[in-house]
N, C-alpha and C positions, 0 to 999 in steps of 0.2 A: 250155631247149632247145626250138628251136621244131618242132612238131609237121607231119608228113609229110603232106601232100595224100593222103587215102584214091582209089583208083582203083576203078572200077567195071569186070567183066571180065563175059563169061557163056564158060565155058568146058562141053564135052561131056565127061562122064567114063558110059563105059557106056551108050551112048544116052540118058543123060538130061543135061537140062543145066540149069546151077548158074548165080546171078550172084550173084558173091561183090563183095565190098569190101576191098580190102586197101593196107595200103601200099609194098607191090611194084609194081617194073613192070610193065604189062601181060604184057611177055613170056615175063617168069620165074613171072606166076602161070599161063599158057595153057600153058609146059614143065614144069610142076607138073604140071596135071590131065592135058597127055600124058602122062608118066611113070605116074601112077595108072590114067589109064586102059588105057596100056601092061599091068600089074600086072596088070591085075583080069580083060584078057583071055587073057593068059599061064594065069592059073588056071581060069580058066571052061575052055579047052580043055583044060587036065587032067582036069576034073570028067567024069561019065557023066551023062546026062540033064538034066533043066531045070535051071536054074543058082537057087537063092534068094539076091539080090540084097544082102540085110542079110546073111547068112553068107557071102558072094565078097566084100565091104566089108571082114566083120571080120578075114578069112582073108587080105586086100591087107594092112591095118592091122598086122596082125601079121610078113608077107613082109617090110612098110619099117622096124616096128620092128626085125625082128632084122638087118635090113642096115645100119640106124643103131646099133644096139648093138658089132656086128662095126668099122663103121668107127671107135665111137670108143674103141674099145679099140687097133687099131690106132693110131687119135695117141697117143693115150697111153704106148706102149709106143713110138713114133719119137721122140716127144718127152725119152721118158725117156735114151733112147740119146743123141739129139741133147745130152741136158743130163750125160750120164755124158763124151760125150767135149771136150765144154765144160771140165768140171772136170779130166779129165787133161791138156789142154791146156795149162789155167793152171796145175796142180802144177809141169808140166814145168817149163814157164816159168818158173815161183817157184824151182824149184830151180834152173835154170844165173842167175839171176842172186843166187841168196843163196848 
């Protein structure tokens, strides 16, 4: 399989800014670092006083892990439903033709 053209981006997250490498689109890595930097100002204006920068990271890091945890318990649990009523569908079936 052949290998993706790495993209070069400088995106702002928190008035500092990054240039990453990735093999995304530009666009989707630039609504990336919006979104975090979204994140990281959401909680900075929770916080009282000066913000320390490596603790409003790990404290973002943590907000998107447990919204990634949440979501994928969520598939999980649609998926389960989706495949429960899969299998009643085919029982049905199975039964008016047997």
């Amino acid at each position: 399989m052949p290998e993706q053209a790495m993209t070069r981006t400088t995106v702002t997250i928190f008035g500092e800014e990054y240039r990453l490498r990735s093999d995304l689109p530009e666009e989707t890595v630039q609504a990336l670092a919006h979104h975090v930097d979204s994140v990281m100002r959401v909680l900075a204006a929770k916080g009282l006083g000066a913000v320390n920068p490596t603790r409003l990271a790990v404290l973002t890091a943590l907000n998107l892990a447990e919204d990634l945890f949440r979501v994928r318990a969520e598939y999980e649990e649609l998926l389960a439903a989706m495949q429960h009523r899969w299998r009643s569908k085919r029982e049905v079936k199975q039964a008016h033709e047997g």
